[in-house]
N, C-alpha and C positions, 0 to 999 in steps of 0.2 A: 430546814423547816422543823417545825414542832410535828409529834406524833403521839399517838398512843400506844403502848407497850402493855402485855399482862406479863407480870414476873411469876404468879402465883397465884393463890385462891387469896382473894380478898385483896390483892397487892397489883393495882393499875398505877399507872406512871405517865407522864406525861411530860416527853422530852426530846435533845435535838437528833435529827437521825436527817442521811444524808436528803438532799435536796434529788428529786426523781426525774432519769434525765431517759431521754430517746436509747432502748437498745435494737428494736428492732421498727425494720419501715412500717410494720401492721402496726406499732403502736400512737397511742397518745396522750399527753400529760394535761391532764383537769385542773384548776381549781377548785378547792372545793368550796360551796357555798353553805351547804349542808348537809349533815350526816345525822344518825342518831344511832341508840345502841336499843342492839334487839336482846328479845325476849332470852334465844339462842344464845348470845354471849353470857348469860348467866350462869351456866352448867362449867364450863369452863374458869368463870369468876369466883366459884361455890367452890370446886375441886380442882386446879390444875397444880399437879407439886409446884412444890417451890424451884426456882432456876436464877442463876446468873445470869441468864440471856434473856432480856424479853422478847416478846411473842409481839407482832403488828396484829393488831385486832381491827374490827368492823367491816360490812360489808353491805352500809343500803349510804348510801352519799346521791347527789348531784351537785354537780357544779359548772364551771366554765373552759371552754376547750382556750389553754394555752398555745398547744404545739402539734402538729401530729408528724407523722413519720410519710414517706414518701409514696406508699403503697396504700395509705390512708385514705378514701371514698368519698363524699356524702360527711365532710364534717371539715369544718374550718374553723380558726382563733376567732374567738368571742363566739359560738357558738353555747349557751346554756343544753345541759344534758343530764341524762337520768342513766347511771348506770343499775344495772340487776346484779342480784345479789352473788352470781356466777358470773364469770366473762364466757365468751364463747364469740366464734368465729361465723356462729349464726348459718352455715351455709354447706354443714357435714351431712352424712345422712338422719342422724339424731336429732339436727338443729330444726332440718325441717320438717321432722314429725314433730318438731313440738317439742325435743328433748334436752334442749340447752343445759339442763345440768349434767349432759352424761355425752358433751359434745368431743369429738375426737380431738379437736383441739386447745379447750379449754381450762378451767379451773378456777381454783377457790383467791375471792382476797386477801389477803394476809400468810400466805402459804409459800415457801419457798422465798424467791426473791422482789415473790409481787408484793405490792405495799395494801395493807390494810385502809378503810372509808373511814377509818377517824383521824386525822390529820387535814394538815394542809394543801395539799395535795398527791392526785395519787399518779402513776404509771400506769394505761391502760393498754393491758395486752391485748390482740383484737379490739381493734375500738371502731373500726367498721361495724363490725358483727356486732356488739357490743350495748354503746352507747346509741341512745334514742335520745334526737335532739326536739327539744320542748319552745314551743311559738311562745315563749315570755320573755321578761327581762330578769337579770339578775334580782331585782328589788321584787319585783313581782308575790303579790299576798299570797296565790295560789303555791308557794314554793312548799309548805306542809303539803298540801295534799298533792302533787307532785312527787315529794320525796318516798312517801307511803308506797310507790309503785315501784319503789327497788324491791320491796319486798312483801312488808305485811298486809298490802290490801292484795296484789296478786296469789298470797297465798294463804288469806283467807277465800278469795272468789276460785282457789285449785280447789281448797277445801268443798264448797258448794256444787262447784262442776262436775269433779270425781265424785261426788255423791248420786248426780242424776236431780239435783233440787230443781223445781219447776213450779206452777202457777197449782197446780193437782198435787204436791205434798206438803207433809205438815214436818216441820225440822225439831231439833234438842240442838243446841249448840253447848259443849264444854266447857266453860273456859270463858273468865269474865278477863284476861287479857288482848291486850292489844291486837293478835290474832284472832281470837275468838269475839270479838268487838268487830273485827272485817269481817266474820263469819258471817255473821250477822248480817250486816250491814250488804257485803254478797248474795246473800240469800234470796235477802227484799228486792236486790234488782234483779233477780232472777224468775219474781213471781210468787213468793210463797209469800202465804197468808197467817199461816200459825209459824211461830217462832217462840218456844221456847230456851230461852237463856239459863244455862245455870252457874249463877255465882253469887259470890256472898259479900262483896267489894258494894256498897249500894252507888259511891259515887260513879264506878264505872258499869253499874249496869240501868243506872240511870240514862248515861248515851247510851247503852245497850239499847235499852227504850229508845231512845229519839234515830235509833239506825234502825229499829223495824222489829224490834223483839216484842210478843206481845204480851207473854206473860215471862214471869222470872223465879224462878225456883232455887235457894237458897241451902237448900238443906244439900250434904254431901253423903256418901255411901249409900245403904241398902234406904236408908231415908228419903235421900234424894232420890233414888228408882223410883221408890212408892209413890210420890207425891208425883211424878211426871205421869205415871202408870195412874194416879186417879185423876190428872189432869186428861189424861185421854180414851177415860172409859175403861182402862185397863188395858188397853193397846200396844201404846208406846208409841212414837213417830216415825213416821216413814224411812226418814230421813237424819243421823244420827254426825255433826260433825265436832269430832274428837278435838279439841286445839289448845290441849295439857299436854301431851307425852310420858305423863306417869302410867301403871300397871294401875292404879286404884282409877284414873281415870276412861281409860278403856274397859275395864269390866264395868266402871257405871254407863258406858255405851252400848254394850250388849243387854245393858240390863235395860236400857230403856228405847234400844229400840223394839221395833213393829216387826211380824212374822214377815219373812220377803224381804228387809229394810239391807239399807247401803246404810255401811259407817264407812265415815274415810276418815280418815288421822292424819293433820300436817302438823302436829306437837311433834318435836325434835325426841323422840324413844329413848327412854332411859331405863330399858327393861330389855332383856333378851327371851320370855316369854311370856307368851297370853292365855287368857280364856277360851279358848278355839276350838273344845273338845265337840263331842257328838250331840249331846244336848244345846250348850252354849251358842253353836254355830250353824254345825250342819245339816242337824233334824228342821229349825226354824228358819233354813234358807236365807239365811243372814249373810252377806257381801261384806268383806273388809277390802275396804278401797285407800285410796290417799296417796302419801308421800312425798318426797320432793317436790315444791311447784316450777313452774319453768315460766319466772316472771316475764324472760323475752318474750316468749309466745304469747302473753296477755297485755302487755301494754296497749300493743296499737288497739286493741278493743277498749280498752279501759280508759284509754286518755282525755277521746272526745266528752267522756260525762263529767269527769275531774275539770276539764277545760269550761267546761258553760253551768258549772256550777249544780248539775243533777245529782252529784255524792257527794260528802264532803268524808273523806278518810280522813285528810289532815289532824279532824276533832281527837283523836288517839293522844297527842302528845297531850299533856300538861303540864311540860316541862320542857324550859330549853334555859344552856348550859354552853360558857365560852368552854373553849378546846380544854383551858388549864384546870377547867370547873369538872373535865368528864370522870375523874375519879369520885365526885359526890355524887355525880347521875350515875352511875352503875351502883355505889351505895344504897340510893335514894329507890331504883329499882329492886333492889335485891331485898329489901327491908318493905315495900311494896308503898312506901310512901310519894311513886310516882308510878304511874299507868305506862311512859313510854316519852326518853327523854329525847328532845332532838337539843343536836350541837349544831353552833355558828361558829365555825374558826373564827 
């Protein structure tokens, strides 16, 4: 089958690697119908040395159950499915707090000899615990906003949750990507009324707008603080969710939230320190929340509104790209001439 490879920064590939067969009875083999490339895969596209060997990349896909293995549950061929962006066995003690990324028997795609979500199809380890099967058909229009639940809408709405967002606070959201676009859009279904967006992209905070942002603030650094800070009286919002991962964008999160306020961060950190000192943090009773989202845990909530049309996540892509096309989509993303590409094998 075709796949996707990283050899290196800037150097995706797209070529034959073996065809993915049953190793253990917990497993199952997908086709896939659609995958796309995250935000997250970029950091790696930007810096990975160079190598001989490539690397299986992606991990938000759904697709069609082929095969499953004998220990297999709750899932049969021709079954349409949404995997999350971790696999996991759903059923440790981590799984059922809610912690599928840190499950005891789980792990990442593309790691080791599991197969990365941008190919043809993939091997799913635990695909019990795993894979959540979706009431449509393959052809089915809803498959965008479907595929968004591997990942970027559940963790834009971790973002919202780890916050504390509610109908009684007012939000800053970071980050006019694809993430910070499900911030948003989280937010709104969660109740809040003020949303401010900050980014400088106007086509994409334009759906920022039509996902529930009400005002938008375009200016970055000590600029951008001010201008949120005279948008709220001098306050700052309650509610503060980060969804860049750089150091310049968490200090503009300290800087514009509210005395008391929650930031949570699901930007992928590309800093090993913060702003966190006695003034910054501690004297103003400021929360840093976030982290990892644990998509298993929010599907089955999430699905029903995706399902009867109350959110439309899907609006993220404005891009989509055959398998042999995905080295222009990770270009196309990286140079910011796409918000967020989905692939159609």
């Amino acid at each position: 089958m075709r796949a996707t490879l990283l050899y290196g920064a800037g150097d995706v590939r797209v070529e034959d690697v073996p065809d993915p067969k049953l190793k253990l009875p917990t497993d199952a083999i997908v086709r896939v119908l659609r995958a796309c490339i995250c935000g997250s895969d970029l950091w790696p596209y930007a810096s990975k040395p160079s190598s001989d060997h490539g690397d299986r990349i992606g991990h938000e896909f759904l697709g069609v159950v082929e095969e499953t293995g004998a220990e297999v549950s709750g899932l049969a061929p021709g079954d349409v499915v949404v995997a999350p962006f971790v696999w996991a066995d759903n059923t440790c003690d981590f799984c059922t707090e809610g912690l599928q990324p840190s499950c005891r028997h789980g792990g990442m795609w593309g790691a080791g000899d599991v197969d990365g979500g941008q190919g043809e199809a993939v091997r799913v380890p635990q695909a019990a615990g795993t894979l959540v099967k979706l009431p449509v058909g393959e052809d089915a229009a809803l498959l965008p906003s479907l595929l968004t639940l591997s990942d970027v809408f559940p963790t834009g709405h971790h973002c919202a949750v780890t916050a504390g967002v509610d109908q009684r606070t007012s939000v800053t959201v970071i980050g006019d990507g694809a993430v910070g676009l499900s911030a948003v859009l989280a937010a709104k279904r969660l109740g809040a009324e003020r949303i401010i967006l900050m980014g400088r992209h106007t086509d994409r905070t334009d759906l920022g707008r039509e996902f529930g942002a009400t005002e938008v603030v375009a200016e970055r650094g000590e600029e951008g603080v001010a201008k949120v800070r005279d948008l709220t009286g001098g306050d700052g919002t309650h509610r503060v969710l980060e969804c860049v991962g750089t150091k310049p964008a968490l200090e503009t999160a300290f800087g514009v939230a509210r005395e008391g306020g929650v930031i949570s961060r699901v930007g992928v950190p590309q800093y090993e320190e913060g702003p966190m000192g006695f003034e910054t943090m501690f004297f103003r009773n400021i929360t840093l929340t976030g982290g990892v989202a644990p998509a298993r845990a929010y599907i089955d909530e999430l699905l029903p509104d995706v399902l009867d049309g109350k959110i439309e996540p899907g609006k993220v892509f404005d891009r989509t790209v055959g398998l042999d096309e995905v080295p222009d989509g990770y270009r196309a993303m990286a140079d910011r001439e796409a918000l967020k590409v989905m692939v159609r094998p």
